[in-house]
Backbone as CSV, one residue per row, in Angstrom:
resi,resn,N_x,N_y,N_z,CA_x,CA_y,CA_z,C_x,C_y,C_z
1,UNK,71.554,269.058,346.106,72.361,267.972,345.540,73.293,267.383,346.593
2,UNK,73.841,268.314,347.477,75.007,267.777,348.323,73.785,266.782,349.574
3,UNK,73.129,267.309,350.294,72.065,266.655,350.927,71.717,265.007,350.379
4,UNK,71.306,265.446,348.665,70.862,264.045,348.544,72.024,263.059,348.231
5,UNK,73.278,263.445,348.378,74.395,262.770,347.978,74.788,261.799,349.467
6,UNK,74.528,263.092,350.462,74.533,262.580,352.081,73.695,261.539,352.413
7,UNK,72.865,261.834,351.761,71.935,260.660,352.305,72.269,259.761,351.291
8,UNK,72.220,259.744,350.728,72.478,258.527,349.672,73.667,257.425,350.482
9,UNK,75.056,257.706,350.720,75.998,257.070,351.514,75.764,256.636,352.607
10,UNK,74.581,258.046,353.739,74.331,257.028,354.479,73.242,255.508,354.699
11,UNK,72.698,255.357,353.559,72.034,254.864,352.861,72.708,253.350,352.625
12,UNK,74.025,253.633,351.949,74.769,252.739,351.464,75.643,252.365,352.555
13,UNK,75.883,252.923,353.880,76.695,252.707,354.923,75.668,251.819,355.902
14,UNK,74.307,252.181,355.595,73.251,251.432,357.019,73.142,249.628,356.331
15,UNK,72.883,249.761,354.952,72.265,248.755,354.296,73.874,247.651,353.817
16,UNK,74.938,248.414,354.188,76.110,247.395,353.757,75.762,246.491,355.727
17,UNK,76.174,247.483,356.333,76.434,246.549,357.779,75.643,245.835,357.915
18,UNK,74.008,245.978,357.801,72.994,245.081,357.544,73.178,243.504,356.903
19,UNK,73.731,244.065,355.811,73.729,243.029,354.744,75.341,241.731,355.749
20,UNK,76.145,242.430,355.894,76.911,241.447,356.458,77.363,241.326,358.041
21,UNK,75.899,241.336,358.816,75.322,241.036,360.004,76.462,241.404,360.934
22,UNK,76.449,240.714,362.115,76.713,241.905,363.422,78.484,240.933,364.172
23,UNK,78.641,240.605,362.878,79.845,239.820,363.607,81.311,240.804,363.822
24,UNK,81.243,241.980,362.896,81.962,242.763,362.551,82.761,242.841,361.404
25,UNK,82.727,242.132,361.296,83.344,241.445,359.674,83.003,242.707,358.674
26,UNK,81.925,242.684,358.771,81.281,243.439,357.466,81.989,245.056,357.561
27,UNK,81.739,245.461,358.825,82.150,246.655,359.761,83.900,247.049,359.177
28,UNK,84.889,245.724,359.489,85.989,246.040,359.207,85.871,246.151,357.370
29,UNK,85.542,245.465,356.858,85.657,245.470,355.352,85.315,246.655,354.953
30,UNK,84.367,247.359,355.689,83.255,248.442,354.827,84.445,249.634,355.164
31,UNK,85.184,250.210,356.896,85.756,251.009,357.053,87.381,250.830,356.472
32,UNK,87.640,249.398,356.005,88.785,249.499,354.807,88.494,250.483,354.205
33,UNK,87.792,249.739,353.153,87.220,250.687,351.774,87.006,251.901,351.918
34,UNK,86.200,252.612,353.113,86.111,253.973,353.611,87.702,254.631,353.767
35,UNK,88.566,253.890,354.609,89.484,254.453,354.624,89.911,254.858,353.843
36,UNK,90.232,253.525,352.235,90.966,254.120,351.015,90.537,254.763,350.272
37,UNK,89.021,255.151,350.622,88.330,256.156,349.862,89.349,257.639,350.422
38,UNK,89.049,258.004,351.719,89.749,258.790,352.191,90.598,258.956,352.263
39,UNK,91.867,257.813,351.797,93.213,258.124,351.523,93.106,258.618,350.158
40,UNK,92.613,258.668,349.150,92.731,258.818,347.791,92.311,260.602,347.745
41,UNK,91.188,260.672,348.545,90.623,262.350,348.479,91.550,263.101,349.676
42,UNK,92.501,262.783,350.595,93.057,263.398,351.248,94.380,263.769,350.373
43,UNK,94.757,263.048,349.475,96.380,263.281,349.063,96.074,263.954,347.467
44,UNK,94.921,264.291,346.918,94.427,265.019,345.826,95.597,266.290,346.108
45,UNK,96.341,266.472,346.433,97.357,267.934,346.589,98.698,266.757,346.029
46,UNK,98.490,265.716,346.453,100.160,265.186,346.017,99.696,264.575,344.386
47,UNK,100.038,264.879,343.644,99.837,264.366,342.204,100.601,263.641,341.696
48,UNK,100.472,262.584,340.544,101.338,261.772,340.876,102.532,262.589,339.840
49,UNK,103.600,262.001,339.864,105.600,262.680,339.429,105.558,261.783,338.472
50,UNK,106.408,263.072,337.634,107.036,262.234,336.794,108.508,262.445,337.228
51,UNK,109.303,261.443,336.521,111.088,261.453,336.921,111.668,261.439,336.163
52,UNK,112.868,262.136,336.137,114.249,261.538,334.926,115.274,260.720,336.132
53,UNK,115.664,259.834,335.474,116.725,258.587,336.258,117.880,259.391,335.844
54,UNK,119.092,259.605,337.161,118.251,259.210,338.591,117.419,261.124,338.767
55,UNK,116.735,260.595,339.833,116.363,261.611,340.318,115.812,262.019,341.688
56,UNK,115.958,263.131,342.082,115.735,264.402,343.207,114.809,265.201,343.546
57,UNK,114.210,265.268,344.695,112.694,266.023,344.755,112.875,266.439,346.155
58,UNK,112.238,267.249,346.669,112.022,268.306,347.955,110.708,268.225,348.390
59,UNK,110.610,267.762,349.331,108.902,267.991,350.012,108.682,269.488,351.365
60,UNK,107.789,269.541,351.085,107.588,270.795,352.314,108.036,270.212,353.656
61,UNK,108.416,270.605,354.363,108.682,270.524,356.170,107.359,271.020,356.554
62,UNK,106.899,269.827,357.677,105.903,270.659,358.530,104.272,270.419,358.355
63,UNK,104.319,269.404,357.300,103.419,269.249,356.373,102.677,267.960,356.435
64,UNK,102.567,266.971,358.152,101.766,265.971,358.102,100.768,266.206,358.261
65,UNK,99.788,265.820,358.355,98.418,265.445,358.501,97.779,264.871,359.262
66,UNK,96.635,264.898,360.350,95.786,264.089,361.115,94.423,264.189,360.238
67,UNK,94.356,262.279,359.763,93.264,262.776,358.291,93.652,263.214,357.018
68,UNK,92.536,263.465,356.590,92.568,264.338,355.700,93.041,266.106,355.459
69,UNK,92.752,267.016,356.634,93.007,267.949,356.861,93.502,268.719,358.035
70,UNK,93.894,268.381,359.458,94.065,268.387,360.529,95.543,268.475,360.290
71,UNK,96.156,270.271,360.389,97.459,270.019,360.542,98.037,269.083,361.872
72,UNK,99.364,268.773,361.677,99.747,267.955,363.334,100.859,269.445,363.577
73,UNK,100.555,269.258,365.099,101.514,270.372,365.698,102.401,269.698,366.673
74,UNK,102.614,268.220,366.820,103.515,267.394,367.731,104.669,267.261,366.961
75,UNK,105.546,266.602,367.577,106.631,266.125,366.660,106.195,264.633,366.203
76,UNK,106.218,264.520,365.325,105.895,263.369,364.415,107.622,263.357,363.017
77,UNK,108.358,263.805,363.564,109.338,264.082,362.559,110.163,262.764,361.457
78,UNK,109.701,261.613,362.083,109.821,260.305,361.320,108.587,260.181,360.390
79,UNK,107.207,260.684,360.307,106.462,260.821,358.824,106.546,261.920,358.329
80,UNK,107.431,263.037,358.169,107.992,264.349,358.127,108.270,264.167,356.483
81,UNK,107.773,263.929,355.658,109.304,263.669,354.176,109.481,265.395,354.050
82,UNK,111.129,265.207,353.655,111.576,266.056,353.298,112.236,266.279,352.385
83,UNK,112.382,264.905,351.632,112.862,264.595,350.075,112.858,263.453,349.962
84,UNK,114.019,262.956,348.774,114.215,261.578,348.039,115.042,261.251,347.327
85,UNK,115.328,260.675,346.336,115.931,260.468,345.421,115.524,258.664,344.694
86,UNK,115.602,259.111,343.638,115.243,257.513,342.430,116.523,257.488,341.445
87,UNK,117.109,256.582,341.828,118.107,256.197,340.589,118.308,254.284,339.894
88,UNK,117.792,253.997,339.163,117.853,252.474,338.581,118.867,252.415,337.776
89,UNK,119.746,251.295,338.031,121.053,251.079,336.997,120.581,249.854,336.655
90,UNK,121.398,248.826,335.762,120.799,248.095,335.288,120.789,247.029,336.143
91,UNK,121.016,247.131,337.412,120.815,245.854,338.348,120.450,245.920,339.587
92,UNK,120.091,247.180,339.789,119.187,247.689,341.290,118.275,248.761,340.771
93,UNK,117.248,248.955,341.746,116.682,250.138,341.977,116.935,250.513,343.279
94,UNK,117.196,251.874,343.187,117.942,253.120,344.613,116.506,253.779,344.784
95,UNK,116.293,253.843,346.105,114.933,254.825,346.619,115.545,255.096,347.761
96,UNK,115.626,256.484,347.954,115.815,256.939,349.229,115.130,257.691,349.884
97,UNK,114.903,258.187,350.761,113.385,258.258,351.540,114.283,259.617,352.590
98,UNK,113.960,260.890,352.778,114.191,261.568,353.659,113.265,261.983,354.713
99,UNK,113.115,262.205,355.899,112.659,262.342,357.251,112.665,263.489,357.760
100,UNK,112.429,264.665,358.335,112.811,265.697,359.368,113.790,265.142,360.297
101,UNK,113.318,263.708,361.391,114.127,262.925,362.006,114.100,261.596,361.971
102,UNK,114.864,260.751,362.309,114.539,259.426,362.449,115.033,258.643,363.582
103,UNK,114.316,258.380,364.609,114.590,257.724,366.041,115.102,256.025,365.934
104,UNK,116.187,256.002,366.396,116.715,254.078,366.505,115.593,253.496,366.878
105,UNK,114.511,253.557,367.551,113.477,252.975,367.802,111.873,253.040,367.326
106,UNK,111.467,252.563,367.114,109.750,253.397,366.905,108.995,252.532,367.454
107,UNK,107.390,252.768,368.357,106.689,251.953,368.816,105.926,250.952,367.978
108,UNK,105.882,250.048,368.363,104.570,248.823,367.484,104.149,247.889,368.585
109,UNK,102.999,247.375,367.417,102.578,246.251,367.660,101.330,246.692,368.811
110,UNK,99.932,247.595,368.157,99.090,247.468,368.682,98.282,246.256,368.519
111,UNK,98.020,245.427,369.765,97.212,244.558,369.452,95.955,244.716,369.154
112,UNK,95.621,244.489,368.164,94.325,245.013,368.156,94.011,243.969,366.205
113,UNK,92.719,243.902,365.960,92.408,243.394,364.372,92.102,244.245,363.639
114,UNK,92.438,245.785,363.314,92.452,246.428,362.324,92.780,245.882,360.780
115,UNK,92.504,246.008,359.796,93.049,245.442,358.537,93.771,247.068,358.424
116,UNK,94.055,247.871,359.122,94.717,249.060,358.520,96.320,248.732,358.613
117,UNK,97.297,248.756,358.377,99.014,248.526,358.755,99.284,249.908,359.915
118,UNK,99.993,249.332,360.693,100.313,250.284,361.681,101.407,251.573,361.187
119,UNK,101.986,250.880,360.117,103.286,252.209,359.316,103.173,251.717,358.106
120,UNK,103.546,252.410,357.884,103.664,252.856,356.012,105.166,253.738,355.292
121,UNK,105.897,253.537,354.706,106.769,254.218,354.438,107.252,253.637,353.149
122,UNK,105.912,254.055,352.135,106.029,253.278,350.599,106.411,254.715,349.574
123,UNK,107.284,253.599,348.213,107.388,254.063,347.019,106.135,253.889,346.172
124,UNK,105.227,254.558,345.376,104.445,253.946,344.213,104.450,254.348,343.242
125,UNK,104.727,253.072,342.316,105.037,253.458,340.371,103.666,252.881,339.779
126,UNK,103.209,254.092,339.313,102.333,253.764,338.482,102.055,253.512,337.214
127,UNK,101.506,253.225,336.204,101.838,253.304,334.708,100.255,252.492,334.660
128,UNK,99.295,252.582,333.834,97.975,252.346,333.137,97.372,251.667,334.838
129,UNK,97.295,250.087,334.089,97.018,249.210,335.226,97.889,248.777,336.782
130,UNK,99.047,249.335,336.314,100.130,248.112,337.446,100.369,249.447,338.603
131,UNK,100.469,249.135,339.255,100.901,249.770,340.497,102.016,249.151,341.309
132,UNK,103.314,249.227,341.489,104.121,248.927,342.149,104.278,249.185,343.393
133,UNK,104.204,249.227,344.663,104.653,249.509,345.983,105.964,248.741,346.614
134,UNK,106.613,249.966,347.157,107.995,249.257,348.136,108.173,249.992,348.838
135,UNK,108.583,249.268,349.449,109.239,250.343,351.070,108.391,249.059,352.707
136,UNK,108.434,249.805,353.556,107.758,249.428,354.866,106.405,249.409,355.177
137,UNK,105.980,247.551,355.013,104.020,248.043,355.273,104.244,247.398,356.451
138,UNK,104.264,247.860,357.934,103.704,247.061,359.231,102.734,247.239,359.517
139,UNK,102.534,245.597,360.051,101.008,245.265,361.003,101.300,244.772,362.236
140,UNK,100.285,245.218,363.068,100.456,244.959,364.859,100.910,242.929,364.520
141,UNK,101.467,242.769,364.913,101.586,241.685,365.651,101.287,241.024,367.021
142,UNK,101.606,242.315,367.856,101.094,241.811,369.271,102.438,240.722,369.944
143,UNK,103.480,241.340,369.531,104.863,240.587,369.860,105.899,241.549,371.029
144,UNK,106.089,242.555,370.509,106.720,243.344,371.286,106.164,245.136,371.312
145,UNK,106.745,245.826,371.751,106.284,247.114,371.891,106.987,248.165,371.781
146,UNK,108.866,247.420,371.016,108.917,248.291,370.157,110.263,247.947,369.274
147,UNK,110.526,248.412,368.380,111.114,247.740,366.958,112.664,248.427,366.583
148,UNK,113.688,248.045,366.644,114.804,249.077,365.802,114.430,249.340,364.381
149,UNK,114.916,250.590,364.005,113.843,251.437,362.531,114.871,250.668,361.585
150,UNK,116.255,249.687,361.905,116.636,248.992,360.697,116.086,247.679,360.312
151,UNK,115.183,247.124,361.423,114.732,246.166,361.486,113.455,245.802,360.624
152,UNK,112.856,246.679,360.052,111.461,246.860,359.365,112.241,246.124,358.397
153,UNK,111.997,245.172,357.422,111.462,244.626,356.398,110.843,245.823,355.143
154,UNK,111.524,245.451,354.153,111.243,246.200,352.733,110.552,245.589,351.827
155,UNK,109.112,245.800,351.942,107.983,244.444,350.464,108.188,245.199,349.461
156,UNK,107.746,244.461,348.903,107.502,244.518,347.034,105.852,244.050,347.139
157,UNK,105.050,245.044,346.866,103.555,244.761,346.288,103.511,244.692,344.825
158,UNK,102.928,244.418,343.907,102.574,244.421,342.383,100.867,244.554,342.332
159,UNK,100.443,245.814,342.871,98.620,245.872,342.642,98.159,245.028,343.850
160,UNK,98.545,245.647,344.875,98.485,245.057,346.614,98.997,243.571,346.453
161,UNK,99.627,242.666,346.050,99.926,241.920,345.932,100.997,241.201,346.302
162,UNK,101.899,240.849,347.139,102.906,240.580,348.022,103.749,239.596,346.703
163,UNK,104.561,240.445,346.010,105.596,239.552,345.255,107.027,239.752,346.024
164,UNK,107.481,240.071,346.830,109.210,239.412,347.585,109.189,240.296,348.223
165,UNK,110.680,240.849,348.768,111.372,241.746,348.990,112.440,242.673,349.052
166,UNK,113.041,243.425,349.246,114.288,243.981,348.273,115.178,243.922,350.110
167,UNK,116.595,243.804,349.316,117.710,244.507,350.730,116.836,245.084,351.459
168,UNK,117.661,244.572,353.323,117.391,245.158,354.180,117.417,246.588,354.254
169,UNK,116.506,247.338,355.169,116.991,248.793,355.168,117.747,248.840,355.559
170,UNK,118.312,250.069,354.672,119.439,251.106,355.439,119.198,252.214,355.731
171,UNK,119.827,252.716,357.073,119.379,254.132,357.574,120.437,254.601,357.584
172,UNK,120.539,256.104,357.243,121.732,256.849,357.343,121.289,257.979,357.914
173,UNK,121.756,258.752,359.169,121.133,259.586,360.037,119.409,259.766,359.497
174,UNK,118.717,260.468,359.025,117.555,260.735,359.181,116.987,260.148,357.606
175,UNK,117.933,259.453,356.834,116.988,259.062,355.249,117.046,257.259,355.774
176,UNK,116.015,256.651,355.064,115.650,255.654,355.015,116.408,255.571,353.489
177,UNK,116.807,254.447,353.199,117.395,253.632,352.451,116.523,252.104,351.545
178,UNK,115.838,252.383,350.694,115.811,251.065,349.973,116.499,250.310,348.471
179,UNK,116.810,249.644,348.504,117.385,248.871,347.126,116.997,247.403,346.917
180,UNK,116.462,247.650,345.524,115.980,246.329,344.987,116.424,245.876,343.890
181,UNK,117.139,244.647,343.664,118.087,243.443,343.333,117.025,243.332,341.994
182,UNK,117.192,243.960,340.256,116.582,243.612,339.622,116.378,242.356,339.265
183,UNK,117.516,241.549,339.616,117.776,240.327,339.104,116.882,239.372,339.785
184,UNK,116.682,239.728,341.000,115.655,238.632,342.241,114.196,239.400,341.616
185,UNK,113.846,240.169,341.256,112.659,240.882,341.455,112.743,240.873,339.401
186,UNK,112.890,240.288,338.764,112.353,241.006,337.467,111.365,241.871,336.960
187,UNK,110.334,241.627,338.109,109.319,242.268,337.466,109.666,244.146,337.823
188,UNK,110.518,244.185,338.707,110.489,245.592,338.770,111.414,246.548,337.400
189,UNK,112.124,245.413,337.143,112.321,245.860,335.662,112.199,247.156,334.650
190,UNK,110.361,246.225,335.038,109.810,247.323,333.904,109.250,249.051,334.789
191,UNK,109.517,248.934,335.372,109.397,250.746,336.446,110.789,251.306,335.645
192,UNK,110.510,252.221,335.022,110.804,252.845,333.739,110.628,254.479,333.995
193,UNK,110.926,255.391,333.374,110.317,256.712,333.398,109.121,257.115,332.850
194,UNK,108.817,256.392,332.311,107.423,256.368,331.722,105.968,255.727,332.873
195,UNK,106.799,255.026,334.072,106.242,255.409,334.972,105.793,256.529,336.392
196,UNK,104.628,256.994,336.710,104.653,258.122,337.709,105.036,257.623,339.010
197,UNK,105.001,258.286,340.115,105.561,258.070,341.415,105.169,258.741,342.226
198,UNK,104.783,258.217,343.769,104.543,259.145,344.810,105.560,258.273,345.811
199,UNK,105.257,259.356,347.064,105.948,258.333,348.297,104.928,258.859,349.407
200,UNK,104.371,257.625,349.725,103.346,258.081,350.891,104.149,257.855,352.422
201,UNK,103.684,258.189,353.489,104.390,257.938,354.809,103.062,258.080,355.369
202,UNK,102.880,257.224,356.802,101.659,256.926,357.070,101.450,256.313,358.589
203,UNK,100.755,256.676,359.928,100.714,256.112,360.575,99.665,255.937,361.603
204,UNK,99.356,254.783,361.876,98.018,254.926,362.599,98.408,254.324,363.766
205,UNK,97.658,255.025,364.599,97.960,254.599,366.396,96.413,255.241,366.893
206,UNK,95.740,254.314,367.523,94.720,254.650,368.212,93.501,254.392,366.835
207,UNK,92.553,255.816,367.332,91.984,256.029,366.211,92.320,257.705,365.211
208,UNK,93.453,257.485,365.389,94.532,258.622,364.359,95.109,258.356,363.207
209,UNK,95.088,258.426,362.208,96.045,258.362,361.198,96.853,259.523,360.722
210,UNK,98.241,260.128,360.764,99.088,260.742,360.370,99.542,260.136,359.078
211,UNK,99.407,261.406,358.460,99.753,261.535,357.244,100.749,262.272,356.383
212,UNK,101.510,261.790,355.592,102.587,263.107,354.783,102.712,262.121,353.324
213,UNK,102.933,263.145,352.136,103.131,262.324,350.833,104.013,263.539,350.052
214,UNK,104.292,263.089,349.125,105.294,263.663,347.861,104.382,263.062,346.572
């Protein structure tokens, strides 16, 4: 069974590139989808949370990832989580994001056309259909080579979907800081306790992706 399952994909991996010829196009689209296949079966250990507002959580130290399974033994201590906290009053949402460390600087801006984001340092609320994301999605630009960590930009996705953005970050020694303005953002509103939650952290350089989640 496992054999004919192997072949089967590679099956479905020869006959996709085929189908959308040799420009690469097809190539980047197909190893998206591969990727988020593999992001979804690598984080099967992080399940999604439930919360009471506000609330507090602890992640393991020590605990990124190269892949799916490849402990990291470098310092990577900026995708490190080591906690959090969620608190919504009736006119912000509070996400705070903890680190092992967090450096005034971090590198970017591989040039290169990946559709992958070079960092990641998202909230996600889930509930049936909707999926919320916030926090830090960067992509190479190909501008400079390297960034102050207050300088990242905070999106608002709604189901990958680019609806605004909340307050600049704030960093306070090693936690990342986000807050979002219910009043500019209504739709975040409805992120409720009745929605679940993860926090992914994420980074690709080369052909590596580091990984850590809650």
């Amino acid at each position: 069974m496992k054999y004919a399952c192997f072949v089967f994909i590679i099956f479905v991996v020869l006959n996709f590139n085929c189908a959308n010829g040799s420009n690469g196009k097809g190539d980047k689209i197909f190893w998206l989808w591969f990727y988020n296949i593999g992001d979804e079966t690598s984080y099967k250990e992080c399940a999604a949370n439930s919360w009471k507002n506000p609330h507090e959580f602890v992640d393991k130290k020590g605990d990124v990832k190269i892949g799916a399974y490849q402990m990291v033994t470098g310092d990577v201590g900026f995708l490190d989580l080591t906690g959090g906290k969620i608190e919504k009053t009736d006119d912000f949402l509070y996400m705070d994001m903890e680190v092992a460390s967090l450096p005034e600087s971090l590198p970017i801006n591989q040039v290169d056309q990946d559709p992958i984001p070079e960092y990641e340092w998202t909230y996600r609320f889930e509930k049936d259909e909707n999926r919320y994301t916030i926090g830090i999605i960067h992509s190479p630009e190909g501008l400079k080579s390297s960034q102050n960590t207050k300088d990242f930009p905070v999106l608002v996705l709604k189901n990958n979907s680019n609806i605004g953005a909340c307050s600049p970050l704030g960093v306070q020694s090693n936690v990342y800081k986000f807050s979002c303005d219910l009043n500019a953002l209504p739709e975040l509103k409805e992120i409720d306790e009745s929605y679940t939650f993860n926090v992914i952290l994420r980074y690709r350089t080369n052909n590596a992706v580091f990984k850590d989640c809650y």
